[in-house]
Backbone as CSV, one residue per row, in Angstrom:
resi,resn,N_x,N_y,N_z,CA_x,CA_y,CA_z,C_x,C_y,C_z
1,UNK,0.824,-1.192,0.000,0.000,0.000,0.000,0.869,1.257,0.000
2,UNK,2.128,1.449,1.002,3.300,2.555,0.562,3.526,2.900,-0.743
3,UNK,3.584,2.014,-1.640,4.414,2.120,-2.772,3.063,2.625,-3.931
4,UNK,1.739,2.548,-3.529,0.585,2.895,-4.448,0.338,4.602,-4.104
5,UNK,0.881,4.417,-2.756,0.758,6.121,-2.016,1.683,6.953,-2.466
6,UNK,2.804,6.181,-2.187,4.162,7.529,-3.600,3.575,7.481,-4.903
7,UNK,3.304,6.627,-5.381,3.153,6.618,-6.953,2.037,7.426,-7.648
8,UNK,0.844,7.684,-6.008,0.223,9.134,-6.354,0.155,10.371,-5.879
9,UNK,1.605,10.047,-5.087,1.935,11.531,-5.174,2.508,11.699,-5.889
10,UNK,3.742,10.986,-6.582,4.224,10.977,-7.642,3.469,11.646,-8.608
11,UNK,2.454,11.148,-9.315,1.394,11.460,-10.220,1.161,12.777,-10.005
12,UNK,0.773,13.366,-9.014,0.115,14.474,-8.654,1.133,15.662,-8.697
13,UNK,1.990,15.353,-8.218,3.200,16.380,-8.666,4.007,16.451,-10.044
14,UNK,3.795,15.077,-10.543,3.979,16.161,-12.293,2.917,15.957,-12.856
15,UNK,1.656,16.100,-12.716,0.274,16.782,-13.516,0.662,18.311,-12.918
16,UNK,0.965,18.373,-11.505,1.017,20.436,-11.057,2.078,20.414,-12.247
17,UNK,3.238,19.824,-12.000,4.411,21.202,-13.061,4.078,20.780,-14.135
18,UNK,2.982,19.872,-15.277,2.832,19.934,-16.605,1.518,20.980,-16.539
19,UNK,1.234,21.207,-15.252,-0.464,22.241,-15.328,0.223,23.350,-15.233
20,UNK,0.894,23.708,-15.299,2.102,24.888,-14.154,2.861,25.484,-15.633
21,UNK,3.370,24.340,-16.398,4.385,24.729,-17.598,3.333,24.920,-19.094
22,UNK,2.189,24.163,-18.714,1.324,24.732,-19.713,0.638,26.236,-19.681
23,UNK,0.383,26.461,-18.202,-0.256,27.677,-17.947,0.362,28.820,-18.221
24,UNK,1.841,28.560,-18.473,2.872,30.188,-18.566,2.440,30.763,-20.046
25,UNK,2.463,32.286,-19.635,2.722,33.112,-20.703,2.860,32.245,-21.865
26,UNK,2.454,32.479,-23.301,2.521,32.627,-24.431,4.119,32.562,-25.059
27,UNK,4.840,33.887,-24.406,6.136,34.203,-24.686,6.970,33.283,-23.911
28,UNK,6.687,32.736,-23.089,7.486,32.014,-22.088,7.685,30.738,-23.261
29,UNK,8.341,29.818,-22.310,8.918,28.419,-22.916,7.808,27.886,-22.992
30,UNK,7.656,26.453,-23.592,6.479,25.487,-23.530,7.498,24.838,-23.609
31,UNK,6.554,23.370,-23.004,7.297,22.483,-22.532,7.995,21.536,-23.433
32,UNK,7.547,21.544,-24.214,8.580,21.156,-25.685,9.767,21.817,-26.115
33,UNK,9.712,23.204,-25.384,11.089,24.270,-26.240,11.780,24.111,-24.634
34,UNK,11.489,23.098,-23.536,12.102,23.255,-22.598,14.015,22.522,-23.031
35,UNK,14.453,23.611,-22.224,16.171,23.460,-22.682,16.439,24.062,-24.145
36,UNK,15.536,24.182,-24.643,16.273,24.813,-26.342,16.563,26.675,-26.274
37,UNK,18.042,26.389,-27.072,18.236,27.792,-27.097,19.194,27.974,-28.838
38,UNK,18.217,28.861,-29.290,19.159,29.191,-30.368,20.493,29.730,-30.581
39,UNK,21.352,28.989,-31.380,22.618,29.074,-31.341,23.037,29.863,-32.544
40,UNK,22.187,30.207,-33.364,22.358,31.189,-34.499,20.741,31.119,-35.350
41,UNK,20.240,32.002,-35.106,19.111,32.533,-36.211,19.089,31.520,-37.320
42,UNK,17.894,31.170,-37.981,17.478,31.043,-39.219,17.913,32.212,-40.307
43,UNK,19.174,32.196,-41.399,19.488,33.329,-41.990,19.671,33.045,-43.518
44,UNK,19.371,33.943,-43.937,19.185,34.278,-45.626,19.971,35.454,-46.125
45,UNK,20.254,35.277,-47.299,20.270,36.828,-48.067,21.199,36.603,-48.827
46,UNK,21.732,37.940,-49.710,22.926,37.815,-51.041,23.969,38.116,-50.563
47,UNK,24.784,37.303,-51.133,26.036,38.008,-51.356,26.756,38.903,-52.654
48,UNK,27.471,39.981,-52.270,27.607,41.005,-52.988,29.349,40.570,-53.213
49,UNK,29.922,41.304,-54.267,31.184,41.841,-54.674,31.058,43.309,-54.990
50,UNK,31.441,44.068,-54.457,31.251,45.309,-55.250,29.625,45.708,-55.480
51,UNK,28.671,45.234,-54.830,27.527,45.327,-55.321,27.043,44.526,-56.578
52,UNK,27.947,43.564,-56.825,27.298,42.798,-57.755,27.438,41.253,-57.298
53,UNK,26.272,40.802,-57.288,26.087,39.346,-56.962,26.971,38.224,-56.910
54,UNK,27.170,37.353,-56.223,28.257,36.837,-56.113,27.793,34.653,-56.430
55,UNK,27.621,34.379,-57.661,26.916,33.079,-57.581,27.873,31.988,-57.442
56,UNK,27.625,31.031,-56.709,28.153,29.432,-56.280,29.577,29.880,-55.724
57,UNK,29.359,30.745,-54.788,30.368,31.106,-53.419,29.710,30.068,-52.336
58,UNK,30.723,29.928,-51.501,30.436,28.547,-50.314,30.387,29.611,-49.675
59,UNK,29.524,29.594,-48.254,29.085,30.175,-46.948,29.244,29.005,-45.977
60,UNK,30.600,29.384,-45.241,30.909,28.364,-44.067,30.581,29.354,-42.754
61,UNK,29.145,28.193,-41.824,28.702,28.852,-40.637,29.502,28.239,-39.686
62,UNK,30.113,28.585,-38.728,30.392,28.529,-37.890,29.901,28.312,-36.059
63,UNK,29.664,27.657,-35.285,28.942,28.117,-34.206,29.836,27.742,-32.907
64,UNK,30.158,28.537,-32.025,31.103,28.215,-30.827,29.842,27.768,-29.325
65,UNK,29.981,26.986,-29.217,29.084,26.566,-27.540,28.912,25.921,-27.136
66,UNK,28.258,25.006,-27.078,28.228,23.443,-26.392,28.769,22.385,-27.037
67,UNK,28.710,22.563,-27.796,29.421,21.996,-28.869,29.611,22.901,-30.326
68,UNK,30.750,22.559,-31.014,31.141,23.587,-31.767,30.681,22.704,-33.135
69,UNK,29.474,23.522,-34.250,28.658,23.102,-35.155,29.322,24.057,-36.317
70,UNK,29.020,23.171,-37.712,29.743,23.754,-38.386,28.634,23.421,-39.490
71,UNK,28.430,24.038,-40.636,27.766,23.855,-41.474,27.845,24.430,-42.763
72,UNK,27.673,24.116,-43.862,27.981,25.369,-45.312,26.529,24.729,-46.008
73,UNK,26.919,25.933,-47.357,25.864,26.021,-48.093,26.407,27.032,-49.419
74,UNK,25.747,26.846,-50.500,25.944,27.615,-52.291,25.518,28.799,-52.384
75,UNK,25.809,29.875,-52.626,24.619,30.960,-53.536,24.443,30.549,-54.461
76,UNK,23.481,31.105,-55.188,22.223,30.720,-56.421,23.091,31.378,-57.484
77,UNK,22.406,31.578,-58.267,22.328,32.002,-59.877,22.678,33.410,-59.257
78,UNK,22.011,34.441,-57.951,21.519,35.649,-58.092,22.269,35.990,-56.311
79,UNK,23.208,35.063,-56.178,24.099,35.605,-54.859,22.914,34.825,-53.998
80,UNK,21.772,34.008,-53.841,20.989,34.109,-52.567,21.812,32.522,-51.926
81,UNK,21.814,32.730,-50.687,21.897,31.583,-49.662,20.648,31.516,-48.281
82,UNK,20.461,30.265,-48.170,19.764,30.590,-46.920,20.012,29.112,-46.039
83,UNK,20.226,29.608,-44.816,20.570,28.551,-43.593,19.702,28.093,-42.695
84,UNK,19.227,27.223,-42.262,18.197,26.568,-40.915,18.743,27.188,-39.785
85,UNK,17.469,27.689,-38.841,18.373,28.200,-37.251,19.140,26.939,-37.092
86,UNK,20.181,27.054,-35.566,20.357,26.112,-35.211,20.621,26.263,-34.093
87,UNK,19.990,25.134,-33.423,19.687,25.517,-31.883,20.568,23.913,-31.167
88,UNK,20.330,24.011,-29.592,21.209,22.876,-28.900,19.854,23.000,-27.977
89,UNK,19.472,21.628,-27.289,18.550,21.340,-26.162,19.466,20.744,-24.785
90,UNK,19.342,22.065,-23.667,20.602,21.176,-22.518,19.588,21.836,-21.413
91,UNK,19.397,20.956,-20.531,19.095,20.988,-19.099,19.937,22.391,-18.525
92,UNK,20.918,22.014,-18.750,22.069,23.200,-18.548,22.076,24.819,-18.658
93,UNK,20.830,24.916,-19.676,20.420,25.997,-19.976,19.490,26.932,-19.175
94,UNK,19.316,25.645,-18.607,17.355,26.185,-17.257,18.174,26.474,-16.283
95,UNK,19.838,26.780,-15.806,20.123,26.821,-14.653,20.489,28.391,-14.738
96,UNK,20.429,29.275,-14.059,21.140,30.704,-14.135,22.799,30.669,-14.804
97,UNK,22.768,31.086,-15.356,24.275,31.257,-16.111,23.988,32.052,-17.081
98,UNK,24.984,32.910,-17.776,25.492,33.846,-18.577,25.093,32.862,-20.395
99,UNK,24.026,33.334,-21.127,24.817,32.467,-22.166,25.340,33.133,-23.188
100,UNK,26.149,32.616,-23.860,27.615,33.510,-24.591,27.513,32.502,-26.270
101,UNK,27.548,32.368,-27.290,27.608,32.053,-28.175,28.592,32.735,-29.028
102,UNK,29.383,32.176,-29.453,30.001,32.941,-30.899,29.793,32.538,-31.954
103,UNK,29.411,33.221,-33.554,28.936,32.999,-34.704,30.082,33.595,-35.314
104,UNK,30.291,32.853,-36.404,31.191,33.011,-37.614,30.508,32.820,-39.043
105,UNK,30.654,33.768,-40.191,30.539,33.193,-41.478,31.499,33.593,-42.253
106,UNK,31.704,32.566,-43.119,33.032,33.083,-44.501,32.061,32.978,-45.399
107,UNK,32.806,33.394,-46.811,32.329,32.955,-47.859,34.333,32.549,-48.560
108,UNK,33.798,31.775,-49.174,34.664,31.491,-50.335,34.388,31.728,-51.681
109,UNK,35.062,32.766,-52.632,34.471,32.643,-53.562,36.286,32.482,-54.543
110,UNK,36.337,32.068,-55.500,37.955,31.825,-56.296,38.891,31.611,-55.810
111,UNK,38.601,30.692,-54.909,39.721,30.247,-53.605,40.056,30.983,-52.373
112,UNK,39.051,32.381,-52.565,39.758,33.226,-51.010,38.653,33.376,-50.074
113,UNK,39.282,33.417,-48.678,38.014,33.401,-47.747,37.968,34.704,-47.055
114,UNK,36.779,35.443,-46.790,36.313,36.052,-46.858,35.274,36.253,-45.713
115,UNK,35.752,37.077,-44.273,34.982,36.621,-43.381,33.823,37.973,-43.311
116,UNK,32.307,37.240,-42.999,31.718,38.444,-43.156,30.654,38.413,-41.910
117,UNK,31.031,37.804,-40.835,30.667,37.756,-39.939,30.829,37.078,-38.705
118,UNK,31.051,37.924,-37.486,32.152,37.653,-36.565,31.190,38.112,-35.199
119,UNK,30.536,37.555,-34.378,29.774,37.728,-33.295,29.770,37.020,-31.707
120,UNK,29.232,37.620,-30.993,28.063,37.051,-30.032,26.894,37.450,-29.705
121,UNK,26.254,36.162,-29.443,24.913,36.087,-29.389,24.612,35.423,-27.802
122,UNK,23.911,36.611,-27.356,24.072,36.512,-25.842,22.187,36.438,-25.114
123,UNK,21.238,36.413,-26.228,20.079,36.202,-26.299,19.728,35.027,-27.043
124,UNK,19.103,34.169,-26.376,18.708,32.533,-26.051,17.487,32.411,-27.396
125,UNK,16.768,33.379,-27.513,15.551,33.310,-28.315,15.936,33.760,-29.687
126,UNK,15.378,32.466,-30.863,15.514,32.678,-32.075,15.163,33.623,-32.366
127,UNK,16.072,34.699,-33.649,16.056,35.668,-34.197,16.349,37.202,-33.624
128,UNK,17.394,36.544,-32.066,17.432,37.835,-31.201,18.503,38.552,-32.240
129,UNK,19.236,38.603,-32.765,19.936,38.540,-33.616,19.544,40.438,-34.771
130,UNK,18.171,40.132,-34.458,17.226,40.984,-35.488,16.170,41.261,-35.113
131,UNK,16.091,41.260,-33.067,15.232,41.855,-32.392,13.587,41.037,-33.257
132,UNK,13.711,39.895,-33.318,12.774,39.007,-33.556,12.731,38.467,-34.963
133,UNK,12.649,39.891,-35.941,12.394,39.470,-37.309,13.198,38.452,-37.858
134,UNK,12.531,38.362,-38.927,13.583,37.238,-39.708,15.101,37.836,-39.968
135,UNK,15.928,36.854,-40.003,17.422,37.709,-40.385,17.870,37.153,-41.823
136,UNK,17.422,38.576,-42.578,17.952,38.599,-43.977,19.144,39.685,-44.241
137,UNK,20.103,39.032,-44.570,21.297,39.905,-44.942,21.567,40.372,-46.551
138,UNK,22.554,41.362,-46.965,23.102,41.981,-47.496,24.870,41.995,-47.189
139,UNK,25.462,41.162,-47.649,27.144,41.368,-47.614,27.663,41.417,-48.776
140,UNK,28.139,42.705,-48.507,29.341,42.858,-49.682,30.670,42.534,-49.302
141,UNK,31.354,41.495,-50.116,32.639,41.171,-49.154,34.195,42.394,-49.477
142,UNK,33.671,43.263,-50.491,34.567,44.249,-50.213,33.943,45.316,-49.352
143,UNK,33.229,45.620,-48.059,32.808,46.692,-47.790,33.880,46.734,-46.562
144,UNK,33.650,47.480,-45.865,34.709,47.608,-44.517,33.736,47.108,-43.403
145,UNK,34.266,46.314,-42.596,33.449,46.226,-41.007,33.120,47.164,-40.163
146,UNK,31.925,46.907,-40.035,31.147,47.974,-39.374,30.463,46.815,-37.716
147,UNK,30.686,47.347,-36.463,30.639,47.056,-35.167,28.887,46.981,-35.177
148,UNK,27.896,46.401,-35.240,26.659,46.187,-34.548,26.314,45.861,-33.649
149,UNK,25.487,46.606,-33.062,25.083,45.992,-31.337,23.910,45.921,-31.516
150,UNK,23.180,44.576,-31.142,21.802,44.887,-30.824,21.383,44.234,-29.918
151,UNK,20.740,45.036,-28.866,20.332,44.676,-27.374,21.834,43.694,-26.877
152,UNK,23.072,44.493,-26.619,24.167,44.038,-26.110,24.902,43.401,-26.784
153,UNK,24.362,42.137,-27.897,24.894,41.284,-28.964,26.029,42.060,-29.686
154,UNK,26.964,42.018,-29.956,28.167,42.888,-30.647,28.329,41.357,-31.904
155,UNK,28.248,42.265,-33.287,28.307,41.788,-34.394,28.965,42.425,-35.140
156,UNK,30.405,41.947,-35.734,31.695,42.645,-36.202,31.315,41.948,-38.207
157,UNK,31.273,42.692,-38.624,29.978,42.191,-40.289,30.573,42.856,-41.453
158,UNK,30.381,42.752,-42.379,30.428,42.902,-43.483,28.617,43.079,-44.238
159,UNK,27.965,43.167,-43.408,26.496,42.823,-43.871,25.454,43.787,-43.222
160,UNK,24.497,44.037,-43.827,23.390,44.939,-43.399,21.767,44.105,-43.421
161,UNK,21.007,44.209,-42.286,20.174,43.658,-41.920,18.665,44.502,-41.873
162,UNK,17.818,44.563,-41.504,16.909,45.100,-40.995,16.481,45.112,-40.009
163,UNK,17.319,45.899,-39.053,17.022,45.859,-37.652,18.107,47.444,-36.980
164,UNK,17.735,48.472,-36.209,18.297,49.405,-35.406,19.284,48.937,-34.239
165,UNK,20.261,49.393,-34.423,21.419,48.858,-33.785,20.926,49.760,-32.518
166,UNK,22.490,49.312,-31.403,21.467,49.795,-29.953,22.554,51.488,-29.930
167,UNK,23.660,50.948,-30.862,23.972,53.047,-31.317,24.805,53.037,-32.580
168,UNK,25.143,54.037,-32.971,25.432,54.417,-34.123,26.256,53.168,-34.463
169,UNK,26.232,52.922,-35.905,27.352,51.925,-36.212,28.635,52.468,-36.424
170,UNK,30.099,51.762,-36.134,31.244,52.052,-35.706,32.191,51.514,-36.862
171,UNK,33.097,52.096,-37.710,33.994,50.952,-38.095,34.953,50.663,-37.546
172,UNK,35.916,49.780,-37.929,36.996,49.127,-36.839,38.361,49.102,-38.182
């Protein structure tokens, strides 16, 4: 009879925290996105030379954090590339700690590499990156680096987005 008496309290205490994790905010986690944190945005856009399109250049992503993820991909006919977010699921994440990510992209285009993006990403939620929106870029790989901050995130780029930096942009 002990062992029927834990097993409903057992019961009863995770129906509260699945009644508890369903009931939160909208914006909050659900219990499916519990532990997930994006490790780089879902990202798109052209690549430029000089303002002119840059086709079947390699885009090597980079990602520094729990494990270090690496991934590439082609431009089109018309400079376009586009990448899947990519996120990590860790227990590790639900505990108070700092989280810190670093993002990298090259391109390669006639054998030379070409870095056009150099970051951290210090906001957990996909697309913090671009203060929610989708993140579609613009890089020209001859332009000069220009310093972006948004909401603390410092993004050292070659690329222009649609999103208000948190102050003037800087070159380096």
């Amino acid at each position: 009879m002990d062992n029927l008496g834990i097993s409903y309290k057992f019961i009863k205490i995770f129906l509260s925290f699945i009644i508890f994790l369903l009931s939160m905010d909208s914006n909050a986690i659900s219990i499916f996105d519990t532990g997930k944190v994006y490790t780089f945005s879902g990202i798109s856009g052209i690549i430029q030379k000089d303002g002119i399109p840059i086709k079947n250049a390699t885009v090597v992503r980079k990602v520094y954090y729990q494990k270090n993820k690496i991934d590439k991909t082609k431009t089109n006919e018309v400079g376009y590339f586009e990448m899947p977010a990519l996120f990590e699921r860790s227990l590790l994440s639900l505990l108070p700690q700092e989280f810190v990510v670093n993002q990298f992209i090259a391109i390669t285009t006639n054998g030379e590499e070409h870095i056009i993006w150099d970051g951290v990403k210090r906001i957990k939620n996909e697309n913090s990156e671009s203060r929610g929106k989708p993140l579609f870029v613009i890089c020209d790989i001859e332009k000069e680096y220009q310093v972006i901050e948004v909401d603390g995130q410092r993004f050292i780029t070659k690329c222009k987005w649609d999103v208000i930096p948190d102050s003037a942009n800087k070159e380096v």
